[in-house]
DRENTORKOL-3810 file (N, C-alpha, C; in nm, 4 decimals):
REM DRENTORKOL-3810
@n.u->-1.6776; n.v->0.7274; n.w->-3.6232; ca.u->-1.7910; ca.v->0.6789; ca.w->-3.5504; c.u->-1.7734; c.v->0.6994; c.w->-3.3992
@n.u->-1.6464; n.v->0.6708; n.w->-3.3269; ca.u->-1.6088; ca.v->0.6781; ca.w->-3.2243; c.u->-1.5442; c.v->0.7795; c.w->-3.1819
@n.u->-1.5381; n.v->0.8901; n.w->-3.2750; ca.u->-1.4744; ca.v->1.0137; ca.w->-3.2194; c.u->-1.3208; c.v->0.9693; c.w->-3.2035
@n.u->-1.2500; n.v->0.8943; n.w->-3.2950; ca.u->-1.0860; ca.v->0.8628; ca.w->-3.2479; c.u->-1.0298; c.v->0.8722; c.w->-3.3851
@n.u->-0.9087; n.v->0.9556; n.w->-3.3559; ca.u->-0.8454; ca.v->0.9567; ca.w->-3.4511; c.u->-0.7318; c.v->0.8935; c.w->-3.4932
@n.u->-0.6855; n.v->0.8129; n.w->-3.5132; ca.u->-0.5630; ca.v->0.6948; ca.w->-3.5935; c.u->-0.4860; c.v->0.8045; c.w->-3.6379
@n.u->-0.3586; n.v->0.8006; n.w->-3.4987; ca.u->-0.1915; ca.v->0.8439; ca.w->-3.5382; c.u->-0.1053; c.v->0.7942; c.w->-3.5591
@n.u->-0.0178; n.v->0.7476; n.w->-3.6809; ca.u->0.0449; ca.v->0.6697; ca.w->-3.6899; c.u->0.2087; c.v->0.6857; c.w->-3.7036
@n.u->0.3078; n.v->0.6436; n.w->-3.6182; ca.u->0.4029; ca.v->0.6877; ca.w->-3.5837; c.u->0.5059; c.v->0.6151; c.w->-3.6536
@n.u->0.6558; n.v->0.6726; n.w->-3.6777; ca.u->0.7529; ca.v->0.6075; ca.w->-3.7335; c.u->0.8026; c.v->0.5210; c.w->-3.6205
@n.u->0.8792; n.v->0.3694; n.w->-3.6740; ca.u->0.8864; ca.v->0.2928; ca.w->-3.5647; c.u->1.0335; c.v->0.2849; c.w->-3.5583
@n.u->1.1137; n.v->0.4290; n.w->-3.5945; ca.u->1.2555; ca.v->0.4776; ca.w->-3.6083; c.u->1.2431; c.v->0.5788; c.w->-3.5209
@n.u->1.1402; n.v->0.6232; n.w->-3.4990; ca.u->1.1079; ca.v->0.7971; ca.w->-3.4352; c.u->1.0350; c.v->0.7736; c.w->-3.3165
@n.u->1.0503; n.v->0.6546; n.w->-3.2135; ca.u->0.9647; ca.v->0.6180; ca.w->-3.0960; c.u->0.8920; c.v->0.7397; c.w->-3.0241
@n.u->0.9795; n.v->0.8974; n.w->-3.0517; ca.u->0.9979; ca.v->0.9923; ca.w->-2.9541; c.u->0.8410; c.v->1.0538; c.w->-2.9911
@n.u->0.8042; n.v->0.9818; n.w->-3.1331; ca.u->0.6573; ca.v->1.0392; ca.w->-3.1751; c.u->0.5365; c.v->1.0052; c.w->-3.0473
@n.u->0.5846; n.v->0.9083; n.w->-3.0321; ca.u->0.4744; ca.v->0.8592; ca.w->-2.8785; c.u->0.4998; c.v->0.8463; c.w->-2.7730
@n.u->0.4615; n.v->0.9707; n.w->-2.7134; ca.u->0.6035; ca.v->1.0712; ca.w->-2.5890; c.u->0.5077; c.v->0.9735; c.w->-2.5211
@n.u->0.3790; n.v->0.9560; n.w->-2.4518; ca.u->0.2895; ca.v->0.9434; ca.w->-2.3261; c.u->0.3639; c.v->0.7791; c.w->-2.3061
@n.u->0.3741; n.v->0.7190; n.w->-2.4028; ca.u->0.3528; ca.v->0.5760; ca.w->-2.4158; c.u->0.5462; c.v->0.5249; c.w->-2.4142
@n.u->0.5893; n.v->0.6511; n.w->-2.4157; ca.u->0.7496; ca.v->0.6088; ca.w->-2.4429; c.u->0.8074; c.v->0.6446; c.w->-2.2792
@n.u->0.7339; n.v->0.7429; n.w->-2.2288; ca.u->0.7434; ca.v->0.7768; ca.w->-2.0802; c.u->0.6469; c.v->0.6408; c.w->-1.9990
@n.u->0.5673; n.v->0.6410; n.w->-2.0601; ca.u->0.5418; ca.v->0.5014; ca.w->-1.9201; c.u->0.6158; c.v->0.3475; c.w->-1.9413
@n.u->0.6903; n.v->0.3291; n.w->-2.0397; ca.u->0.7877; ca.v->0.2506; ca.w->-2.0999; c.u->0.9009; c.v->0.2620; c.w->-2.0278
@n.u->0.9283; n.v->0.4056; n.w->-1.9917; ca.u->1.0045; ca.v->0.4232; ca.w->-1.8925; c.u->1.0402; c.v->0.3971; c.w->-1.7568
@n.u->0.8725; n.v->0.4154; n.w->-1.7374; ca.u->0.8456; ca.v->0.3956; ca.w->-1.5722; c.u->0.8805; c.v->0.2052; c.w->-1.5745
@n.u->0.8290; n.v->0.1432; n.w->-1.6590; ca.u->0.7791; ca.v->-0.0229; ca.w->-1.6535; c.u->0.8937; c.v->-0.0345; c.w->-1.6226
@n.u->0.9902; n.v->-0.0106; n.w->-1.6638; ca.u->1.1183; ca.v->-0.0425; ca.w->-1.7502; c.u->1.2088; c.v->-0.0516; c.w->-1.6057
@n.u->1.2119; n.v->0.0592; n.w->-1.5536; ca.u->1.2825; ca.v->0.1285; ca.w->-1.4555; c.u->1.1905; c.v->0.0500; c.w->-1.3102
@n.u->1.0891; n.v->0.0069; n.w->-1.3118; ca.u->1.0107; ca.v->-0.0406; ca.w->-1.1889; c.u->1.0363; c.v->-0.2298; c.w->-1.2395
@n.u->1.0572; n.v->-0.2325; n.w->-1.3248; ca.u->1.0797; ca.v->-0.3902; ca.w->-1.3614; c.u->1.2757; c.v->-0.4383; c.w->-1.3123
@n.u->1.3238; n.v->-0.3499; n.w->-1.3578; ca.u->1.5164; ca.v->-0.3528; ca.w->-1.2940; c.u->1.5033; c.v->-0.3462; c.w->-1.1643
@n.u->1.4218; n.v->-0.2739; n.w->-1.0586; ca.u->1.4408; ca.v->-0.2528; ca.w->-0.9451; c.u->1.4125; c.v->-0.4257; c.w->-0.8707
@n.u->1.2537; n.v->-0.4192; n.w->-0.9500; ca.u->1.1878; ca.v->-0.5344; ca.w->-0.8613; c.u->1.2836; c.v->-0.6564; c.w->-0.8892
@n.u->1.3032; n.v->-0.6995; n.w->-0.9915; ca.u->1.4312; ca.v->-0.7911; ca.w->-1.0736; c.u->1.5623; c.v->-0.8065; c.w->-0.9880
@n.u->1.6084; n.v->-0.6772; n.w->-0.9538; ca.u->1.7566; ca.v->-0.6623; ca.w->-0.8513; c.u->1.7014; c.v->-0.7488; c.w->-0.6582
@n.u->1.5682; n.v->-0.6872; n.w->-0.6964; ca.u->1.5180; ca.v->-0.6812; ca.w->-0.5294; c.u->1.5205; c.v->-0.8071; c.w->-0.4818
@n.u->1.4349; n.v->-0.8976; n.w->-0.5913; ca.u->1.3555; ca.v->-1.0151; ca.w->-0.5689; c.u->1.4489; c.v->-1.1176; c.w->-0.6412
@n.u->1.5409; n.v->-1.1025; n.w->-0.7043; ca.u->1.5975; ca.v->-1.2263; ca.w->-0.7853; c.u->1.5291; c.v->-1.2584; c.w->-0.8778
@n.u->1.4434; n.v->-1.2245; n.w->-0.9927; ca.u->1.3053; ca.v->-1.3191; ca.w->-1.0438; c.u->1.3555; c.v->-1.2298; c.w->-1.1779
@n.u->1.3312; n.v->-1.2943; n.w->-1.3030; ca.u->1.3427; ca.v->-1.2630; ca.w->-1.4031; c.u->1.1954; c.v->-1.1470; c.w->-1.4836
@n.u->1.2314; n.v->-1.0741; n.w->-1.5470; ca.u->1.1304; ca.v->-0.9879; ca.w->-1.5873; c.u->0.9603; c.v->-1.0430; c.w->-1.6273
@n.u->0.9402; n.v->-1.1807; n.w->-1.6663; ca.u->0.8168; ca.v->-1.2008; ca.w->-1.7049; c.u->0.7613; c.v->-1.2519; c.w->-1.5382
@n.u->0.8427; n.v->-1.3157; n.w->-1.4656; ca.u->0.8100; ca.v->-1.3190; ca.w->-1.2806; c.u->0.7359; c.v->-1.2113; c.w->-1.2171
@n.u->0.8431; n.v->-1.0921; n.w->-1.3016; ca.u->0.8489; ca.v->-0.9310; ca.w->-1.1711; c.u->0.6717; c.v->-0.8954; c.w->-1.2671
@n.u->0.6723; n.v->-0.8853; n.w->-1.3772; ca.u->0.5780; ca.v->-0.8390; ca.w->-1.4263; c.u->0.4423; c.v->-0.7957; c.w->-1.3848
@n.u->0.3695; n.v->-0.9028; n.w->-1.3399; ca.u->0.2542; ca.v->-0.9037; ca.w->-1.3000; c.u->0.2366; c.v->-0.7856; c.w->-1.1754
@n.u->0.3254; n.v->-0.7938; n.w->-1.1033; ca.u->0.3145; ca.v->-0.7491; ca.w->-0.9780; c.u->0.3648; c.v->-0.5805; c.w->-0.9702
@n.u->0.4650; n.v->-0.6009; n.w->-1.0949; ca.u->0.5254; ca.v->-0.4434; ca.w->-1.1203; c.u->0.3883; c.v->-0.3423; c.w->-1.1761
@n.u->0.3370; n.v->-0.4392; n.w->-1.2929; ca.u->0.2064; ca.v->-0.3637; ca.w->-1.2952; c.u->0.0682; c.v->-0.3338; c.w->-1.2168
@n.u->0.0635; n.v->-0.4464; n.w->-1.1182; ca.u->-0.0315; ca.v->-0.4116; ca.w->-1.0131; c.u->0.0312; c.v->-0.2765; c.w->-0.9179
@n.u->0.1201; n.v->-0.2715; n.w->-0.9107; ca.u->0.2224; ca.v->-0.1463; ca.w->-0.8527; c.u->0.1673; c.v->-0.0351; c.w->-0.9227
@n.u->0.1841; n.v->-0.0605; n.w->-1.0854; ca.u->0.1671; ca.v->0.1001; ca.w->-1.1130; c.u->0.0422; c.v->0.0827; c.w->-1.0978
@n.u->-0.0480; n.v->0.0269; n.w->-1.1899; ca.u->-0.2156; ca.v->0.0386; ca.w->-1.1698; c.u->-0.2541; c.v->0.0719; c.w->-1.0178
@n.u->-0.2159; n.v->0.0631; n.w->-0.9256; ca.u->-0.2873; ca.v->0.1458; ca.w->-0.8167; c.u->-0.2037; c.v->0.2328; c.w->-0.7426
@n.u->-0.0944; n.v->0.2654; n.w->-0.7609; ca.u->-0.0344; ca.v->0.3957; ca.w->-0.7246; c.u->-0.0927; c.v->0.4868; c.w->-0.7461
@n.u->-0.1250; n.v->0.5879; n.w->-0.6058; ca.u->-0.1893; ca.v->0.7707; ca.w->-0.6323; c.u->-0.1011; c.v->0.8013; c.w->-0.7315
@n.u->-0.1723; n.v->0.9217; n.w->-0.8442; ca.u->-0.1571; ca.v->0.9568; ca.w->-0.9231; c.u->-0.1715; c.v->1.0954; c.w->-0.8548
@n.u->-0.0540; n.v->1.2425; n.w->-0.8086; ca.u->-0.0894; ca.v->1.2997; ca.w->-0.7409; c.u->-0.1824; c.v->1.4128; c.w->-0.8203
@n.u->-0.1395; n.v->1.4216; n.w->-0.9709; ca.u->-0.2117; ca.v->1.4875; ca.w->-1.0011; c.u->-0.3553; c.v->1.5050; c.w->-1.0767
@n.u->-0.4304; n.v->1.3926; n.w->-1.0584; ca.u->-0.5228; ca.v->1.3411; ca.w->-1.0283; c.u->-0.6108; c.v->1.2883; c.w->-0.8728
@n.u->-0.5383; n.v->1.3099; n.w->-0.8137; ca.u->-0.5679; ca.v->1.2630; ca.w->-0.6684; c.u->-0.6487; c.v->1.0779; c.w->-0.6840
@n.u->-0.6035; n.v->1.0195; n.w->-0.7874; ca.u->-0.6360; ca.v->0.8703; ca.w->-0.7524; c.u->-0.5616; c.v->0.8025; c.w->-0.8702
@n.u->-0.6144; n.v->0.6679; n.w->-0.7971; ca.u->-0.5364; ca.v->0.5851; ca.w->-0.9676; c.u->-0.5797; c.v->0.5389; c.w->-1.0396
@n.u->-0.5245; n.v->0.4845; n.w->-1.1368; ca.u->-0.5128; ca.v->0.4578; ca.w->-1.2685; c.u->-0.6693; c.v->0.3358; c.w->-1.2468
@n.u->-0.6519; n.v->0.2444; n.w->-1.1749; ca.u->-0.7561; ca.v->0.1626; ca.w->-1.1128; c.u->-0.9130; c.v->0.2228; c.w->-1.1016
@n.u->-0.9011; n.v->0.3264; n.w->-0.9681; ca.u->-0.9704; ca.v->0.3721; ca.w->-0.9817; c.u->-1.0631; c.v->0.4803; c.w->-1.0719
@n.u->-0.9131; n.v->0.5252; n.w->-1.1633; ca.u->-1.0570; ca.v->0.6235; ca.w->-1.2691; c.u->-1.0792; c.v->0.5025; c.w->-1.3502
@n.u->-1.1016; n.v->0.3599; n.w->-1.3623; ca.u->-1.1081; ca.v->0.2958; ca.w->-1.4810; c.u->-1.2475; c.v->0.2041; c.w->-1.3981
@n.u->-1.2604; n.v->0.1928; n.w->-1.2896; ca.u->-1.3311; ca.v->0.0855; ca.w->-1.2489; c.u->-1.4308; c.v->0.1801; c.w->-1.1126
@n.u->-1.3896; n.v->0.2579; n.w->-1.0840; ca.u->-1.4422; ca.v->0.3771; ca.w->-0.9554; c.u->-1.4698; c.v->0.3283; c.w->-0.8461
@n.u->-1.3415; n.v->0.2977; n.w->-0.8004; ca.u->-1.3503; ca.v->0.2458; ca.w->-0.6332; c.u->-1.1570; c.v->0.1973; c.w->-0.6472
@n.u->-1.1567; n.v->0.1204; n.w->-0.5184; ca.u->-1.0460; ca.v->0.1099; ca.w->-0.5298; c.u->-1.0117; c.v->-0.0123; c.w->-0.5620
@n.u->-0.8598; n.v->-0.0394; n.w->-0.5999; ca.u->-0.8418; ca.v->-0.2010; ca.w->-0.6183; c.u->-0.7859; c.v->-0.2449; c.w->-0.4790
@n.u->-0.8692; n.v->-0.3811; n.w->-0.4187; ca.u->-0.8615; ca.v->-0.4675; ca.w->-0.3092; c.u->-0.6859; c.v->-0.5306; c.w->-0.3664
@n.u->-0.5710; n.v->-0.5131; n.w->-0.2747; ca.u->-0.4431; ca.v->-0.5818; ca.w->-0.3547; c.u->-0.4601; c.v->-0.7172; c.w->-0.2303
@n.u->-0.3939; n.v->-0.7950; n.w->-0.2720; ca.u->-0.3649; ca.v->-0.9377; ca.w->-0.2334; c.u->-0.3188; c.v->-0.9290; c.w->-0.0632
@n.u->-0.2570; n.v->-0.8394; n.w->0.0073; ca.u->-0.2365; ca.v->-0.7845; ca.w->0.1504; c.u->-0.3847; c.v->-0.8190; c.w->0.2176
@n.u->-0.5055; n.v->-0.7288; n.w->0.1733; ca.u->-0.5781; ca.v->-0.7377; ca.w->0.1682; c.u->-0.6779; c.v->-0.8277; c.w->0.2219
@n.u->-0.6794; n.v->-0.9546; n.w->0.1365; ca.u->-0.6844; ca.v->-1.0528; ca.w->0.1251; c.u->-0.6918; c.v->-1.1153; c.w->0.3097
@n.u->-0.5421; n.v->-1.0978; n.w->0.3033; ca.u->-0.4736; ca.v->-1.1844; ca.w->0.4269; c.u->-0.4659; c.v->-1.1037; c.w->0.6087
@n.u->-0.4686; n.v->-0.9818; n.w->0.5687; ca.u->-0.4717; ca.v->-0.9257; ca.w->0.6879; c.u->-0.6414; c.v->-0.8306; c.w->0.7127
@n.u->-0.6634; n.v->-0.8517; n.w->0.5979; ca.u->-0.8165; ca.v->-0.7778; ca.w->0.6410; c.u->-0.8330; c.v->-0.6450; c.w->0.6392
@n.u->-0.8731; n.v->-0.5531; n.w->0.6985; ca.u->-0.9112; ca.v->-0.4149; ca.w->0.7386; c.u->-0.8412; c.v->-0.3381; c.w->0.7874
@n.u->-0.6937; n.v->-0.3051; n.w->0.7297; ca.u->-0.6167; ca.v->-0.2481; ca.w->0.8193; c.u->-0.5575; c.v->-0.1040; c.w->0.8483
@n.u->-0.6991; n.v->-0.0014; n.w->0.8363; ca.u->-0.7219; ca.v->0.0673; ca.w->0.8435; c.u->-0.8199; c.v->0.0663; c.w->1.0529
@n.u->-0.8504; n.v->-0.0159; n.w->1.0548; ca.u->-0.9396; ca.v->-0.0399; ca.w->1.1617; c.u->-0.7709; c.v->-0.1087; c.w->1.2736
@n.u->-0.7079; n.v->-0.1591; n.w->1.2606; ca.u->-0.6295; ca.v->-0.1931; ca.w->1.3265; c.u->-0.5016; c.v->-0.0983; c.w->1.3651
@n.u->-0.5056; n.v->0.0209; n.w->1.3031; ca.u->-0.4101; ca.v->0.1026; ca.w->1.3217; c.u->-0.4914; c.v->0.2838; c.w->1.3592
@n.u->-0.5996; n.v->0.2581; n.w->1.4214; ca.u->-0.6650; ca.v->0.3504; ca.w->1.4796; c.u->-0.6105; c.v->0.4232; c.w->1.6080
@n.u->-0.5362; n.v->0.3545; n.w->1.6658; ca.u->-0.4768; ca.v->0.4227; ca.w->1.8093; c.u->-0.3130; c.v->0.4125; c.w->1.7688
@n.u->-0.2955; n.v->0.5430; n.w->1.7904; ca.u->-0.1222; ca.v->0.5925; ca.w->1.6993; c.u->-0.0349; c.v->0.5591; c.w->1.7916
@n.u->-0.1380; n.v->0.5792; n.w->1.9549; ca.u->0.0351; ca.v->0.4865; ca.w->1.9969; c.u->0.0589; c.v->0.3771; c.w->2.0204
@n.u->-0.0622; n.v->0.2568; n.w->1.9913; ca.u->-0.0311; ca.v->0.1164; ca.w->2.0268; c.u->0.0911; c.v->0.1336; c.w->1.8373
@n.u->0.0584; n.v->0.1938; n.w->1.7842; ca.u->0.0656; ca.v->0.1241; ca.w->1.6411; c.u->0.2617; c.v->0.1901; c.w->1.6120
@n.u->0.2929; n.v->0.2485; n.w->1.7007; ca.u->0.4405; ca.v->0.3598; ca.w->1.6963; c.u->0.4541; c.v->0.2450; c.w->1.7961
@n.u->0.4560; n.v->0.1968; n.w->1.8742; ca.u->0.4945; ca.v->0.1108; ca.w->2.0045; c.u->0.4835; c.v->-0.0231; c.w->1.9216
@n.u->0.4402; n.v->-0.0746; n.w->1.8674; ca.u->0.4344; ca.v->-0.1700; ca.w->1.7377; c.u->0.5118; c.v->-0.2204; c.w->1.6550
@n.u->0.5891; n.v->-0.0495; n.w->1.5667; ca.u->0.6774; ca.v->-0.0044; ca.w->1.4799; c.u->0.7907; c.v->-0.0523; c.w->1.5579
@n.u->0.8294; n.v->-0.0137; n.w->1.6889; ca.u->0.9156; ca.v->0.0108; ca.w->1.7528; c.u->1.0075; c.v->-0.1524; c.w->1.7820
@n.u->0.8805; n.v->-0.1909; n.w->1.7615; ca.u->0.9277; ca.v->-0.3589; ca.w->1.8441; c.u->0.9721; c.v->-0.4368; c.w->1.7366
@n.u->0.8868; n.v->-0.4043; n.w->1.6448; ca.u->0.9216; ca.v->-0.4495; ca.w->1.4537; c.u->1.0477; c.v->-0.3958; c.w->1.4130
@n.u->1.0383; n.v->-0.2740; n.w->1.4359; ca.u->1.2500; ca.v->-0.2699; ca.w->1.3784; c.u->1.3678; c.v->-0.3107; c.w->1.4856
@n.u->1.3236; n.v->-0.3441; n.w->1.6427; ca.u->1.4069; ca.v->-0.3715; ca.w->1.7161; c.u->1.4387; c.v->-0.5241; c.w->1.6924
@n.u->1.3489; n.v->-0.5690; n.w->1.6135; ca.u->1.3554; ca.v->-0.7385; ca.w->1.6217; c.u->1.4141; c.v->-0.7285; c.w->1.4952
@n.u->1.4030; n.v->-0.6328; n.w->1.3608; ca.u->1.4744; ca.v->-0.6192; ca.w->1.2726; c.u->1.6176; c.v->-0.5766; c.w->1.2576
@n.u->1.6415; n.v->-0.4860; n.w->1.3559; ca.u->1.7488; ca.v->-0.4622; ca.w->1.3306; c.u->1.8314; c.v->-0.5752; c.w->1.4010
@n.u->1.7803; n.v->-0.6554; n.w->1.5167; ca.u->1.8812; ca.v->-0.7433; ca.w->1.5852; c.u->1.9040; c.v->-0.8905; c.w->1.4653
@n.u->1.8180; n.v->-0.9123; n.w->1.3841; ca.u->1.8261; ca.v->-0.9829; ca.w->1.2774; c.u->1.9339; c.v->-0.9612; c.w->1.2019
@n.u->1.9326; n.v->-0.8392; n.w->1.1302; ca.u->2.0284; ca.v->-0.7828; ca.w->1.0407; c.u->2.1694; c.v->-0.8491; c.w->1.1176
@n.u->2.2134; n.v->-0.7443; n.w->1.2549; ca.u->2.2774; ca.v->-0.7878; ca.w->1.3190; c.u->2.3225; c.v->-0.9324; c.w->1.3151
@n.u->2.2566; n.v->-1.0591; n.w->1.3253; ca.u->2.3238; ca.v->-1.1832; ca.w->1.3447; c.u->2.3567; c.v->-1.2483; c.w->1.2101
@n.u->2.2815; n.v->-1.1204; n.w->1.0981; ca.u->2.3494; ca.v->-1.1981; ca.w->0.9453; c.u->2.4796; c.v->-1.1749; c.w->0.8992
@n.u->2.4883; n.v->-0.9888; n.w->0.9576; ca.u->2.6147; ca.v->-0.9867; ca.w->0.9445; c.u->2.7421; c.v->-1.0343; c.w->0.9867
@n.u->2.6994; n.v->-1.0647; n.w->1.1573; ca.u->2.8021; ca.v->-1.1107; ca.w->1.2702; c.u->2.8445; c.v->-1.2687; c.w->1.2169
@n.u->2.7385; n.v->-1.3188; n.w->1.1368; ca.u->2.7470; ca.v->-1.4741; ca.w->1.0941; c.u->2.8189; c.v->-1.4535; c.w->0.9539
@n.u->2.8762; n.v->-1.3740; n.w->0.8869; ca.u->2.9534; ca.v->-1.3507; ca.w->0.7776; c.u->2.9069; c.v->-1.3585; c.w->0.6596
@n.u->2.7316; n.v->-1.3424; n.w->0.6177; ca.u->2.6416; ca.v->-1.4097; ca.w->0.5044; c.u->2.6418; c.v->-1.2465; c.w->0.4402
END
């Protein structure tokens, strides 16, 4: 009726469902990272690991997963809180002069965690 055809795979032979065993991969591998990063146990990292992939460019598609499903983009939670920030980073050298002051205050941070023995 729906034009779909029902494949049904051995559940000894995972390798039968390459598309679905490769993005198992990706979850898998983007769930250990966030887990190591954040301290938070896998059902924590979850939500957020998949908002990760769901709107990551897809390069060979030129968009994402989001957008071919809904056609526009997904608004993420940043968003939300800082607004338009595409409009705030219009002049490249307030925004490099910006950068500049943000890793100088970062790196002198780093600096007093290490000097403090943590």
């Amino acid at each position: 009726m729906l034009g779909c055809q029902h494949i049904s795979a051995s559940s000894y032979h995972p390798q039968a469902n390459g598309i679905v065993e490769r993005f198992h991969r990706h979850l898998k591998a983007s769930l250990i990272a966030h887990m190591h990063s954040a301290g938070v146990n896998w059902t924590t990292a979850l939500p957020l690991v998949l908002l990760g992939i769901r709107t990551a460019l897809k390069e060979d598609i030129n968009c994402s997963a989001t957008e071919m499903l809904y056609g526009s983009v997904l608004r993420l939670p940043a968003d939300f809180f800082l607004g338009d920030v595409t409009s705030s980073c219009s002049d490249p050298t307030a925004f490099v002069e910006a950068l500049r002051i943000a890793m100088r205050l970062l790196a002198t941070k780093l600096y007093r965690l290490s000097a403090s023995g943590l």
